[in-house]
N, C-alpha and C positions, 0 to 999 in steps of 0.2 A: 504494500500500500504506500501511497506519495505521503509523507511527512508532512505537513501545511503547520504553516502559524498565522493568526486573525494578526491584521495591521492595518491602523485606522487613518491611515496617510500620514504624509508630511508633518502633521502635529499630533501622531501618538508618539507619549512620552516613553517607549518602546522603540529605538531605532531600528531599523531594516539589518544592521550590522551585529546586531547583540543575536536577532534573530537567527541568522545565517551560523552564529555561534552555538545555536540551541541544533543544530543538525538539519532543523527543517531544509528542503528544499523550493518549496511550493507556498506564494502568499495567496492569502483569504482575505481580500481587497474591496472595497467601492471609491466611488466619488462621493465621499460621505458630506461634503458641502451640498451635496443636490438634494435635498428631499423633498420638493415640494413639486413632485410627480413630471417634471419637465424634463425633455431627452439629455443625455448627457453627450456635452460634445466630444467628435472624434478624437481632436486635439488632446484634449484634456485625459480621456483615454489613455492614449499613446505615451505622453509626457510620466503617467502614474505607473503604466506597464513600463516604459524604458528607466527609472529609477528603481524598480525594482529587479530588473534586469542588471541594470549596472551597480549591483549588490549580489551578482550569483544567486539570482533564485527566478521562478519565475511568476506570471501572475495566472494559479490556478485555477482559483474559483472567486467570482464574481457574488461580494454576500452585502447588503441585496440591494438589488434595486428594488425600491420602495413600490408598492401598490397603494397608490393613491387611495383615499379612502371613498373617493363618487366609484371605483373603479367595486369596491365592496358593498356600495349599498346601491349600484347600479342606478347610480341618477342620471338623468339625461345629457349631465356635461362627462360621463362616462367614456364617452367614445372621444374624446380628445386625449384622456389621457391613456385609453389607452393605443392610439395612436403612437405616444410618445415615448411608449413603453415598445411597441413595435422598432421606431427609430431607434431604439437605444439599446435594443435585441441587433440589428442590424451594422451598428457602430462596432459595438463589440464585436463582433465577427469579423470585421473589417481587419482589427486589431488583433486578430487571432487569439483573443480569449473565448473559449467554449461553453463555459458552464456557469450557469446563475442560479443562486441557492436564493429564496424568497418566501415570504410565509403570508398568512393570509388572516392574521390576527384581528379582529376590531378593536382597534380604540386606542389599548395597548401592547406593547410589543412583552419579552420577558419581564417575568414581577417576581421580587423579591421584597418585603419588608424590612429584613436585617444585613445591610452590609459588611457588619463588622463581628461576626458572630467569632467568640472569643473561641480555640481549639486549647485541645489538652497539653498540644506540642507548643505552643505559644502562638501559633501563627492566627489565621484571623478568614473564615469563609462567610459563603454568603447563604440568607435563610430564608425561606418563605416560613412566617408562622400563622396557622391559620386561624387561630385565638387572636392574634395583634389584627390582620386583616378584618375578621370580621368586627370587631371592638372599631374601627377604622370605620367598614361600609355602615354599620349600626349606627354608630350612636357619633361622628364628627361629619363623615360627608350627608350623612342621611339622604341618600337618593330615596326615589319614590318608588313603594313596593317591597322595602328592602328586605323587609321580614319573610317575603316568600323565596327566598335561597338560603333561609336557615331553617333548624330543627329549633324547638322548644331548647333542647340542652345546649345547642349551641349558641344561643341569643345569652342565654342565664349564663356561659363561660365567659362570653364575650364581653358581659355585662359586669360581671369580676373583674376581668382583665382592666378595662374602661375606669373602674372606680380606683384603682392603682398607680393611672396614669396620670404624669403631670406635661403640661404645656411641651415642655423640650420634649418629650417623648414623644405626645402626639406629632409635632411639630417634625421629629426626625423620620417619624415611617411613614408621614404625608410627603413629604422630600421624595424618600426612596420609592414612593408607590407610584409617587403623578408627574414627579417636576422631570424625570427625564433619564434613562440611563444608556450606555452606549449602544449604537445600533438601533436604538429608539425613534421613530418619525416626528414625533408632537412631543412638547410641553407643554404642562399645564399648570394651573393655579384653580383653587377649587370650582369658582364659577364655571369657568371655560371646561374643566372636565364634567359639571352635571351637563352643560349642552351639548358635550361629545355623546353623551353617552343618550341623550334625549333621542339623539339622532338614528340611534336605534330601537328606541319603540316600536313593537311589533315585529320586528325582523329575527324571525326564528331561524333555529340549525338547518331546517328547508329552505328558508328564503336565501340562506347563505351561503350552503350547497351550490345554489341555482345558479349564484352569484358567482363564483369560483369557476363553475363548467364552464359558465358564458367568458369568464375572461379566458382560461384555458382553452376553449373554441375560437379563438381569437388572436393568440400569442402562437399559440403552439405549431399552428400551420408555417407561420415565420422561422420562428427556433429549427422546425425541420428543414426549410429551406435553405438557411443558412448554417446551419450546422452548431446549435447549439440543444443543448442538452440542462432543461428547468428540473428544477429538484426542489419542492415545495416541505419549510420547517414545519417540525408541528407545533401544537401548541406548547406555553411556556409561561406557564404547570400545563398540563393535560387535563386540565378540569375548567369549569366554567367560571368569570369572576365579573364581579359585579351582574351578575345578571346577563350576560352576555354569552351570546351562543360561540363555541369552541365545535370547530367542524374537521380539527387534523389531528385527532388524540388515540384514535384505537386501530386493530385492522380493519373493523369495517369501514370507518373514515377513509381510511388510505385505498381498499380496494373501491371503492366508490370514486375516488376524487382519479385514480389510474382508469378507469373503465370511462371517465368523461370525457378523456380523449384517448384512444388506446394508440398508442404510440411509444415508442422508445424515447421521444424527444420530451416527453412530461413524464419524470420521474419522479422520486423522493431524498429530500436529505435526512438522512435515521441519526436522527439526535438521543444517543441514550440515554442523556437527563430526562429530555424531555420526556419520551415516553415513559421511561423509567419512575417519572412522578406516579403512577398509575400501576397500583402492585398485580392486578389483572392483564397487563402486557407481560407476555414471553418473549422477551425481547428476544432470544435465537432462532426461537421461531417465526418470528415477523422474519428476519433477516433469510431465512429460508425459502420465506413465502416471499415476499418482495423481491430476493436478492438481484433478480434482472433490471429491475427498476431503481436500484437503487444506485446515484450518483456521487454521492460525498455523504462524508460519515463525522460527527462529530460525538467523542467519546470522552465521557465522563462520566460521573456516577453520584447521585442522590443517596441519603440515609432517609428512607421513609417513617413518621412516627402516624402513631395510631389516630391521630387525632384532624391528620393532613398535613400537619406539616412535614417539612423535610429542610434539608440542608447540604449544601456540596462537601460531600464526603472526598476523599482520597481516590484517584482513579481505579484503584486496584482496591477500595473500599466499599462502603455501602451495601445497597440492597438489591442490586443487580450485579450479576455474574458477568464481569465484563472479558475476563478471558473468552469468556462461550462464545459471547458477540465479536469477540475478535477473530475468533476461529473459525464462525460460520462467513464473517466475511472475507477472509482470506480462502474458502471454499470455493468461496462464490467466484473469487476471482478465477482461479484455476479451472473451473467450471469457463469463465467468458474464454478462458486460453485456449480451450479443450474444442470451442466452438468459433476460433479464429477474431473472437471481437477487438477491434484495436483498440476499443476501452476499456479493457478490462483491467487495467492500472486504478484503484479506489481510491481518492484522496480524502486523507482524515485530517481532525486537527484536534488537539488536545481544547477542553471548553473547561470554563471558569475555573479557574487556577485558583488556589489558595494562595492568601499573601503573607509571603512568609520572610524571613531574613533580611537584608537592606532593604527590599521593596517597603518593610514595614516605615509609618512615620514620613515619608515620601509625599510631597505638595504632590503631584501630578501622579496621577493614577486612575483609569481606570476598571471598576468595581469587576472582579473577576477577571480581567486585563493585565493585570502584573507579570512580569518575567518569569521569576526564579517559579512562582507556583505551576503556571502552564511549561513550564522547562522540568519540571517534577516532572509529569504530567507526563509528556511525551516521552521524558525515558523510560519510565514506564512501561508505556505503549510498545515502544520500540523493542523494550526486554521482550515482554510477553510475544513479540511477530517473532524475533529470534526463534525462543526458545522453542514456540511452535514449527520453526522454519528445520531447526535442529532435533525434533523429536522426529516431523515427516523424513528427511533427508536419511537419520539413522534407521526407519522402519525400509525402506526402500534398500 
């Protein structure tokens, strides 16, 4: 598998040089200055690929170009952008970049509540807790209806939790939940998220299926034309929040969202956090069932707690078996080999790193973005391909 590391351009406090020191070969890039659904120029393109080129690596996977939000609640100014999502499919190819990894989120992109969640070893991960959240949608944002996405017991934890809190608390997991974290599209401040979220009144897990087909009925005919290859994130958590429909979290999602357009050119990126939030995913066996489909791979690992939350465990930690998932993907490849595919090279990339050792105390950071944790991370990784590489090699 291609070794990747996520790089947030010219101003991640991460240089391209430290990277290339971590082994990786392969960057996990956008034009992160663009998000406000408009094409991205070829120039500009070119300029972020040839710098990362003239650092010995090269530019892998395209993470993401943003889906406008008229392009998910399919408004009638829909089709401009995604027009501009076409030209920006077409740029990239131009540039001989192949692969766009992109997700299909409302409202918000990943959510964590705790940035700084304290570890045993001294270092410092990141937490969703689902007691702070709901204490958060209950009882500070108070959107409308909010009582019907909790149980009885969870309103009464939540309501504990709430009586505990003071100002700076509240104040730090409103930060971490609305104002914006990396790879994020919008900002918010409370007003402006109750009307994000108005905006989807009434738009159910069907409406937003429908929504997704119809863009992927649309893109995808392009990506084959030019020779790109879409890999849609799932969700992040894999469960619904604030009331908002989540339509990429199980297999049935993913074989629905494949069969919308059956093509090779609309794939999956198998994020094992993500799905992993969801103790009913088999994650080796998704990777079984999917494994033609699937385009890039982002590995890391969740500790799930009984109550929903969870927290970025250690790669080779947590509650998912991530050698499995490693092994079924390195099948899979040898499987594309066996069948002549010239893609069958899987680029992975280590996700949310622990911050650990100098990174810690560090002004510029960020949240899950640090070095040394995702350089853990990938050695890791890299052990476990070995060793798997070294048990087939001797069985042979």
């Amino acid at each position: 598998m291609e070794e990747c590391f996520r790089w947030y351009g010219p101003n991640d406090p991460v240089p391209l040089s430290h990277i290339r020191q971590a082994g990786a070969t392969g960057i996990v890039s956008a034009l992160h200055h663009i998000y406000d659904g408009s094409a991205w120029p070829l120039d500009q393109i070119l300029a972020q690929k040839a710098q990362i080129e003239a650092a010995g690596m090269r530019w892998s996977v395209v993470e993401s170009i943003p889906v406008h939000n008229s392009i998910k609640l399919a408004t009638a100014d829909s089709g401009r952008y995604i027009g501009w999502y076409k030209d920006t499919l077409r740029a990239l190819a131009r540039a001989g970049v192949d692969m766009v990894c992109y997700n299909f989120m409302p409202v918000v992109d990943w959510t964590r509540t705790d940035l700084m969640q304290p570890l045993a070893n001294g270092g410092y991960a990141l937490r969703f807790d689902a007691v702070d959240f709901a204490a958060y949608d209950l009882f500070v944002l108070k959107r409308p209806r909010v009582e019907d996405s909790y149980t009885d017991d969870q309103i009464a934890a939540a309501h504990q939790r709430f009586a505990g809190m003071d100002e700076a608390t509240i104040g730090r997991i409103e930060r971490n939940l609305i104002a914006g974290l990396p790879a994020t599209e919008r900002s918010f401040n409370r007003a402006s998220f109750l009307a994000a979220l108005a905006e989807y009144d009434g738009v159910t897990a069907e409406t937003l299926h429908e929504n997704l087909a119809r863009f992927l009925q649309e893109i995808v005919p392009v990506a084959e034309e030019v020779g790109i290859r879409l890999c849609i994130h799932p969700d992040d958590p894999a469960f619904s929040l604030y009331g908002l429909p989540r339509i990429v979290s199980t297999p049935q999602d993913v074989r629905r969202i494949l069969a919308a357009v059956d093509s090779p050119a609309n794939g999956i990126t198998f994020c094992t956090g993500s799905y992993g939030t969801r103790a009913e995913n088999d994650l080796p066996a998704m990777v079984r069932e999917f494994g033609p489909r699937i385009h890039f791979a982002h590995l890391r690992n969740v500790q799930r707690e009984a109550d929903g939350s969870f927290y970025e465990a250690d790669h080779l930690g947590g509650s998912s078996d991530l050698p499995a998932v490693i092994l079924a993907l390195m099948e899979e490849q040898e499987r594309r080999l066996r069948e002549g595919r010239t893609d069958w090279c899987i680029p992975l990339r280590p996700d949310h790193g622990h911050l650990l050792a100098d990174d810690i105390g560090k002004e510029r950071i960020n949240p899950g973005y640090s070095l040394i944790g995702r350089l853990k991370g990938l050695a890791e990784i890299r052990g476990v391909m070995q060793g798997i590489n070294t048990a087939l090699a001797q069985k042979a």
